[in-house]
C-alpha positions in Angstrom: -12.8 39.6 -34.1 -12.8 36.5 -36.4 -14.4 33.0 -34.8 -11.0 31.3 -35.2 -9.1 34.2 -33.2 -11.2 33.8 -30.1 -10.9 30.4 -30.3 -7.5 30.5 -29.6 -7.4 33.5 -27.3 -10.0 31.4 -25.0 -8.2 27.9 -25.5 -4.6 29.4 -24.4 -6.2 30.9 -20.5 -7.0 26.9 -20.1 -5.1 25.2 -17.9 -5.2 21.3 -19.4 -3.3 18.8 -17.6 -3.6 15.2 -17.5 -0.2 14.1 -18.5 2.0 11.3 -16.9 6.0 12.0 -16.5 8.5 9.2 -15.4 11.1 12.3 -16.0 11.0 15.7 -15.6 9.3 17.5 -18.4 11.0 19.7 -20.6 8.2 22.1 -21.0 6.6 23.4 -17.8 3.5 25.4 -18.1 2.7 28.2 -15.6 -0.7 28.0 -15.7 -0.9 24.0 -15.2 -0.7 22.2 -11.6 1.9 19.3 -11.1 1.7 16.5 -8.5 5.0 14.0 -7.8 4.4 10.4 -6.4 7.3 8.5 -5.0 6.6 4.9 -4.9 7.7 2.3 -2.0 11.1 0.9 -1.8 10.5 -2.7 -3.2 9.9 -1.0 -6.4 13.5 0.2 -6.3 15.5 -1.5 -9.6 14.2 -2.2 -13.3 10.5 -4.3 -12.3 7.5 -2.1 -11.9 5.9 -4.6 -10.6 8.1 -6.5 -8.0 6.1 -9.3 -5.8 6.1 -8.7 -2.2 5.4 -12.7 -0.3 3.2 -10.7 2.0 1.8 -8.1 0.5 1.6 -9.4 -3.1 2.5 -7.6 -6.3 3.2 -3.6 -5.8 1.1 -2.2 -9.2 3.0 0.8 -9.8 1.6 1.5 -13.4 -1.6 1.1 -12.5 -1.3 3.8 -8.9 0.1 6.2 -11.8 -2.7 5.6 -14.0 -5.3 6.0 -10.6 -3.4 9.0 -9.5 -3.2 10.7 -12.8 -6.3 13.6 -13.7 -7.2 15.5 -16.0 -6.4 18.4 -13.3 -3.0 18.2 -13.0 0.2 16.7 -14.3 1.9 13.4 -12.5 5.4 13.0 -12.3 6.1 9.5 -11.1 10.1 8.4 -11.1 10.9 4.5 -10.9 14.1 5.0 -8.7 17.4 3.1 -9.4 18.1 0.0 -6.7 19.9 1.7 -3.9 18.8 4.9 -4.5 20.2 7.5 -1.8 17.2 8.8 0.2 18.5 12.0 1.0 20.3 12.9 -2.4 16.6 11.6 -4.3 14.7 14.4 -1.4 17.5 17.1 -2.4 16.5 16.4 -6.4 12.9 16.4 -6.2 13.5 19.8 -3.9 15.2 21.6 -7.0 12.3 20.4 -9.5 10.1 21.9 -7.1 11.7 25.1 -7.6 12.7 25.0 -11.1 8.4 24.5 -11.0 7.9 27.9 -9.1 11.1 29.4 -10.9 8.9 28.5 -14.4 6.0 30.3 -13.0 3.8 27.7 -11.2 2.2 28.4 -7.9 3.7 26.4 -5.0 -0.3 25.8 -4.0 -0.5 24.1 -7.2 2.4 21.9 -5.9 1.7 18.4 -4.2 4.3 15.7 -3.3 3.0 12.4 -2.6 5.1 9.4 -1.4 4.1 6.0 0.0 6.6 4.0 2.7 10.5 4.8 1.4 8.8 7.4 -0.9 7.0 9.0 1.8 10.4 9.5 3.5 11.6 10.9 1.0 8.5 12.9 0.4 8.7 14.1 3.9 12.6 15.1 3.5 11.3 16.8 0.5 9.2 19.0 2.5 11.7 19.8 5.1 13.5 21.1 2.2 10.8 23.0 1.2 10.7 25.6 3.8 10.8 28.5 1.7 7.9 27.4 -0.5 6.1 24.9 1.2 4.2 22.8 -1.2 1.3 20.3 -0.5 2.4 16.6 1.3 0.6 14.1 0.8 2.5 10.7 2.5 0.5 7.5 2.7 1.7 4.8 5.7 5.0 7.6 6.2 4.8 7.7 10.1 7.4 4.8 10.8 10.8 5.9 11.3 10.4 9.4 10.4 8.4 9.7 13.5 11.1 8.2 15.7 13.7 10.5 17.6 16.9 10.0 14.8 14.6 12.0 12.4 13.0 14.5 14.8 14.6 17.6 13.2 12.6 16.6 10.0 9.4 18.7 9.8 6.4 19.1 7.0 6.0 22.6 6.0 3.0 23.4 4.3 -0.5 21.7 3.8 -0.4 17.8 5.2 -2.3 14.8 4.2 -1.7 11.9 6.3 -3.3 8.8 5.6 -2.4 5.4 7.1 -4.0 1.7 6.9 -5.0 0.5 11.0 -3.5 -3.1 10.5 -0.3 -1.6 9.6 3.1 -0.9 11.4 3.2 3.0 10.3 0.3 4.4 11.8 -0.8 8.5 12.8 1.3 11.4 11.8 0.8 13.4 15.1 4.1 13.2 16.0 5.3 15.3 12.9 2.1 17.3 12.8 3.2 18.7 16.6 6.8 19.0 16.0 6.0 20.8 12.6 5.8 24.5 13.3 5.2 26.1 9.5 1.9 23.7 8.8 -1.1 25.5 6.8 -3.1 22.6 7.5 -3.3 19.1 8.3 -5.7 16.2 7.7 -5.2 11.9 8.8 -7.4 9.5 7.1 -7.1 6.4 9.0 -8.3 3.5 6.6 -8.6 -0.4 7.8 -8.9 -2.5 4.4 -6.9 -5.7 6.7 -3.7 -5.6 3.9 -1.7 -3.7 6.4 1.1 -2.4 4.7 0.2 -3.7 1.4 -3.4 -1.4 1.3 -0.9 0.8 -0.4 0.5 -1.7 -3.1 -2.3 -1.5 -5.1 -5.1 1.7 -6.4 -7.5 1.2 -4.3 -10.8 3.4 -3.7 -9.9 3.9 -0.3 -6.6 5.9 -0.3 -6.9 7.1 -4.3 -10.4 8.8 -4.0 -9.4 11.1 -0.9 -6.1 11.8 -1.9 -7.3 12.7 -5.2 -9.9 14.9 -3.3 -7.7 16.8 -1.0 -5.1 17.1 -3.9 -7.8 18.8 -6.3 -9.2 21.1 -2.7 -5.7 22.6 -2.2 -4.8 23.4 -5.3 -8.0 25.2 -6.7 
C-alpha cells in the first residue's frame, strides 16, 4: 500500500472538530461531536455585546471562543429580540435530531444554555426524551424550578452549575422531579458577580464545563 494511500485511510477515521457555527452547518459529520450554547436574554437583538448596569458587558464572542475545542464543534445562535422561548426549544429539538438522523451519537450531543438560554436549553431537553442528549445549564434554576414549569424535566446526563451570590441557585428541584436522568452533577461557584459570573469566560464555569463536556462524550 503506497505512503500517500494510508495517509488518507488513517486521516478520514479522525474525528477533528474545532469549528464555531452561529448557523446550522450544512455538512454534519458522523464521526464528529457537536455542543450548542444558548446565550442569556440581554443578548437578544443585533449587539453581541449589550451592557448590563449591573453586571457589565455580556462577552458573547469571547464565551464562544472559551467554549469552543478542538474536540467538538460549537453551534452558538445570536437569537432575534423577542425571540419565542418555546418555538427557539422546539428548533434546537429538530437540529438535534437531524444530528442523530446524520449519524452522530446523542452521547456526543451537549446543549448548554445560560439564564433565558438555559430555559430554553432545559425545554430543549424535555423535548429530548427520545434521545436524551447531554444538559449543561449554567444559573437555569429560577423559574424553571417554580411550580408553572414543573412538568418540564431534564432527560439525560445533567450539569448544573450556579454562582452562590446569585438569584438562581441548585437544580435539585429538577434533578428530583426528573425521572429519565443518566446522571447528574452541581457545581456551586461564588466569584461575588452574582448573576453576571456568567457574562463573561471565566475559569470558574468554562474549565468544568469544558471538563464534564469532553467526560460524557468520550
Amino acid at each position: 500500500m503506497k505512503f500517500s494511500v494510508l495517509i488518507s485511510i488513517l486521516f478520514s477515521s479522525i474525528s477533528f472538530g474545532g469549528d464555531i457555527y452561529d448557523k446550522f452547518p450544512d455538512q454534519i459529520n458522523a464521526n464528529e461531536k457537536y455542543v450548542f450554547y444558548s446565550h442569556g436574554f440581554i443578548v437578544e437583538g443585533t449587539n453581541p455585546t449589550p451592557k448590563n448596569e449591573r453586571w457589565g458587558v455580556y462577552e458573547f464572542p469571547a464565551i464562544k471562543e472559551s467554549l469552543s475545542d478542538s474536540e467538538y464543534n460549537l453551534i452558538a445562535y445570536h437569537r432575534s429580540e423577542g425571540t419565542d422561548p418555546f418555538k427557539h426549544a422546539v428548533a434546537l429539538a429538530n437540529n438535534v435530531r437531524e444530528l442523530i438522523k446524520s449519524g452522530v451519537d446523542a452521547n456526543h450531543i451537549t446543549i448548554i444554555g445560560f439564564s433565558r438560554g438555559a430555559f430554553i436549553t432545559s425545554l430543549t431537553s424535555h423535548y429530548l426524551e427520545e434521545t436524551p442528549v447531554n444538559t449543561v445549564l449554567l444559573a437555569g434554576c429560577g423559574r424553571i424550578v417554580t411550580n408553572k414549569y414543573s412538568d418540564i424535566k431534564i432527560n439525560g446526563a445533567f450539569l448544573s452549575v450556579y454562582e452562590t451570590t446569585d438569584g438562581a441557585s441548585t437544580c435539585k428541584k429538577l434533578q428530583d422531579r426528573s425521572v429519565n436522568l443518566k446522571s447528574f452533577e452541581e457545581i456551586s461557584i461564588s466569584t461575588g458577580k452574582e448573576h453576571g459570573a456568567f457574562y463573561r469566560p471565566i475559569p470558574e464555569w468554562v474549565i468544568p464545563v469544558k471538563r464534564w463536556i469532553k467526560g460524557k462524550s468520550s
